[in-house]
C-alpha positions in Angstrom: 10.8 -4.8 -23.3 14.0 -4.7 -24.8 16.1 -1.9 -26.5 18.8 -1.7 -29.3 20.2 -3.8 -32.2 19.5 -7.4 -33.1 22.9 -8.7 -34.4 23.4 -11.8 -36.6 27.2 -11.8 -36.3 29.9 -10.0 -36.8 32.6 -10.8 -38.8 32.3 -12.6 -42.1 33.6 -16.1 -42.0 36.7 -16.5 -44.4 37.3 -19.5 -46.2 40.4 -20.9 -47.6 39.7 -23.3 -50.6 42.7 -23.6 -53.1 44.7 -20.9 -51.9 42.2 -18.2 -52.6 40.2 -16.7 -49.7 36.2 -16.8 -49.7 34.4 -14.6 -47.3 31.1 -15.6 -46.5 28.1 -13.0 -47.8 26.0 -11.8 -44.7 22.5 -13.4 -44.7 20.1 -11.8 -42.6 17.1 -13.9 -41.6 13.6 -13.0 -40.8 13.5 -12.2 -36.7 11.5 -15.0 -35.5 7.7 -14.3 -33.5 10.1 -14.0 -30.2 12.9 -11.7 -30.9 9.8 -9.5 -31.8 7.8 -10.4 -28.6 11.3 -9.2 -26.7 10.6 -5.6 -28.0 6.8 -5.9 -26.3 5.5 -5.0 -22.8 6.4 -8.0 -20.9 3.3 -11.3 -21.4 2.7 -9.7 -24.4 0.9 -11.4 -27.4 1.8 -11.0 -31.1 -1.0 -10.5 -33.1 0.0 -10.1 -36.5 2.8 -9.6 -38.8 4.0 -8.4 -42.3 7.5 -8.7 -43.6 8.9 -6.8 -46.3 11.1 -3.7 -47.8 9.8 -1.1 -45.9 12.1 2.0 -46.2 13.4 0.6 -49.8 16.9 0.2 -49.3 16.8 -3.3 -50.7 17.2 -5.3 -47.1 13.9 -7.1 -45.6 12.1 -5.1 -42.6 9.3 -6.4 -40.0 6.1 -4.3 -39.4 4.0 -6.1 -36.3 1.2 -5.6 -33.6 1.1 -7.2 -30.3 0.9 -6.2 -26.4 -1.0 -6.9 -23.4 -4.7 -6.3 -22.2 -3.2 -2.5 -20.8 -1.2 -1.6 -24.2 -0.8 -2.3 -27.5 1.7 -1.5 -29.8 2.8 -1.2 -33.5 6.4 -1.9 -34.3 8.7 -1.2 -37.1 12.2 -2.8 -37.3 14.6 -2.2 -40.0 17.1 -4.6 -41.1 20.4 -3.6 -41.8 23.9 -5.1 -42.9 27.2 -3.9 -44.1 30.7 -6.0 -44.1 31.1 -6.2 -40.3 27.6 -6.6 -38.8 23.5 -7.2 -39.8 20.6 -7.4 -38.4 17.5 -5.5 -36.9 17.3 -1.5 -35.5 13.9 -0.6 -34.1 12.2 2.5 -36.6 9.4 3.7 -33.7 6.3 2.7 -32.6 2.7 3.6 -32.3 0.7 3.5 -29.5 -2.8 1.5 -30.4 -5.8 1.5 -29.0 -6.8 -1.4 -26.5 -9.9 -4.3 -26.4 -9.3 -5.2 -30.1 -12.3 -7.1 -31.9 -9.9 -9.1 -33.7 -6.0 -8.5 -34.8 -5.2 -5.3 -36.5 -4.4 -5.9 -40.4 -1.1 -4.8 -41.9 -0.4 -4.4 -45.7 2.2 -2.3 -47.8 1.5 -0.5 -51.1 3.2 2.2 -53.2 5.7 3.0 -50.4 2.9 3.3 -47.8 2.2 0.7 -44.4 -1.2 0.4 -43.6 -2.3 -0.7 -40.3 -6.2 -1.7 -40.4 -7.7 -1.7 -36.6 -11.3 -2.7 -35.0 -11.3 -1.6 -31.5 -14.3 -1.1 -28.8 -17.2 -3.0 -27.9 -20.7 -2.7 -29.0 -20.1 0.6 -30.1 -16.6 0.0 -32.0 -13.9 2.3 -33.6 -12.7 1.4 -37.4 -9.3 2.7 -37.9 -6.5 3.1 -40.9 -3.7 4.1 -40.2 -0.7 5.0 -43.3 2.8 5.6 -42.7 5.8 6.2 -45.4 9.2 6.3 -44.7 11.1 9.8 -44.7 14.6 9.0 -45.9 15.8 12.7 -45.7 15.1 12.1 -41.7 15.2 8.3 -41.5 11.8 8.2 -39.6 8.5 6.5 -40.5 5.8 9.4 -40.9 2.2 9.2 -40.4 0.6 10.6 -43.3 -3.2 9.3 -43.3 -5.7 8.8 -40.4 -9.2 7.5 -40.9 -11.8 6.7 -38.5 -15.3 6.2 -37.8 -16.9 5.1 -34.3 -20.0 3.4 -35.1 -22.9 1.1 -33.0 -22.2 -3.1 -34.0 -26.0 -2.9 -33.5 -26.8 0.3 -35.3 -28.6 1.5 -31.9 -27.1 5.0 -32.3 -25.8 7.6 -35.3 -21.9 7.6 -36.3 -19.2 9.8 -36.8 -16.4 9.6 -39.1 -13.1 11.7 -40.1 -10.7 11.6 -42.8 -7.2 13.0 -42.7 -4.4 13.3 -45.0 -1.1 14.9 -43.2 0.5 16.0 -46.7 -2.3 18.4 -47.3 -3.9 18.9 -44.0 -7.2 18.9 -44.9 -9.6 16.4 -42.8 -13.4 15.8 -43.6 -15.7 15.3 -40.8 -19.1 13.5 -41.3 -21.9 12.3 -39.2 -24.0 9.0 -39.8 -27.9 8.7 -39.2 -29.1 5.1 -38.4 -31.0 4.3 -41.5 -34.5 3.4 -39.8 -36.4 4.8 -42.6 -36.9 1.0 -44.2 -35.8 2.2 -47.5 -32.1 0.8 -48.8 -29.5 -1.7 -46.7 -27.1 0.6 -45.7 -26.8 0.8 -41.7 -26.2 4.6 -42.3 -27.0 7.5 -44.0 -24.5 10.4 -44.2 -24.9 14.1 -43.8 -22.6 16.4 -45.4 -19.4 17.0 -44.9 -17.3 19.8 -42.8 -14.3 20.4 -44.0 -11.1 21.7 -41.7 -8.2 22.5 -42.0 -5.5 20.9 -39.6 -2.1 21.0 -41.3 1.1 20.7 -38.9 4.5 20.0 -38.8 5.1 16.2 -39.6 3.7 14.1 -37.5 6.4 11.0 -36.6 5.2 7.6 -36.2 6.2 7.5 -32.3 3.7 10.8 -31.9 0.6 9.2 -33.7 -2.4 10.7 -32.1 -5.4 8.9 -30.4 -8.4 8.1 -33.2 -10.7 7.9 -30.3 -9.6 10.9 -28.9 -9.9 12.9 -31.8 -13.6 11.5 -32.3 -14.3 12.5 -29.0 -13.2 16.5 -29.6 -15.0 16.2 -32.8 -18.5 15.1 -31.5 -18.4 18.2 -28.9 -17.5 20.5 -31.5 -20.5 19.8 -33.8 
């Protein structure tokens, strides 16, 4: 895996054309699929991509998921240029979960990166993940996590959470199979329980486990 800057060049290019002197404006191209593989676990596969303006300072960024069988990863890098230099700065990483049904979706609205993932087997995990970018810290924060771990084959009940990081509140819910013959819906929710879990801000490079917190909500109730 490598670490650090991706660099275009250096120096812009003067040109001499009728006496007067030209310099030549930086252009920053999109990193290709392999300078973005070089920031992976070594063998690792890309699986999707999404390039745009990420922390809105007008120069193009590249948001991306890829690794191996043992890890996967999503990946922020920021483009960057001035009059010397340009060209890519990693922003963080998240840890994903493993055995993917499928490559994880990316999309970016309003200011926010969303990272759609389907992981698991028969009984699979649904995931969304959304991050906005902190200029007052220059970090990408986490500030939505939704999951629900469900059976493929609607052999056993649900469970579900919602979280939003700017508030802190996160709803809990449980899903019945729907068995009853009545309606199409796989499941059938119970209430809500509402808690309360506001924090200090919670970086991209510290997003927490969905599974794991499915897991501690299950043996709480």
């Amino acid at each position: 895996m490598k670490q650090g800057r991706i660099k275009w060049a250096g120096i812009g290019v003067a040109l001499a054309f009728a006496g007067v002197a030209w310099a030549q404006e930086p252009k920053l191209e999109p990193m290709t699929d392999g300078m973005l593989r070089d920031y992976l676990p070594d063998d690792s596969q890309l699986e999707v991509r999404l390039d745009g303006d990420f922390n809105g300072d007008g120069i193009g960024d590249t948001a991306y998921v890829g690794g191996t069988d043992e890890k996967r990863l999503l990946k922020i890098m920021l483009g960057y240029k001035d009059e010397l230099d340009w060209g890519y700065s990693p922003a963080g990483e998240a840890e994903l979960e493993v055995a993917p049904l499928g490559s994880a979706s990316l999309s970016f609205k309003k200011g926010v990166l969303i990272v759609g993932d389907l992981t698991g087997g028969t009984t699979a995990t649904a995931s969304t993940y959304r991050y906005r970018y902190d200029p007052a810290v220059k970090r990408f924060r986490l500030i939505g996590l939704d999951a629900e771990r469900y059976s493929r084959t609607n052999s056993h009940d649900s469970l579900k959470f919602s979280w939003n990081l700017l508030t802190g509140a996160r709803i809990v819910q449980r899903g019945y199979v729907n068995d009853s013959g009545q309606g199409d819906e796989a499941y059938r929710y119970g209430p809500e329980r509402k808690l309360a879990s506001k924090a200090a801000p919670v970086w991209i490079d510290d997003t927490p486990s969905p599974d794991a917190m499915l897991d501690a909500d299950a043996n709480n109730g």
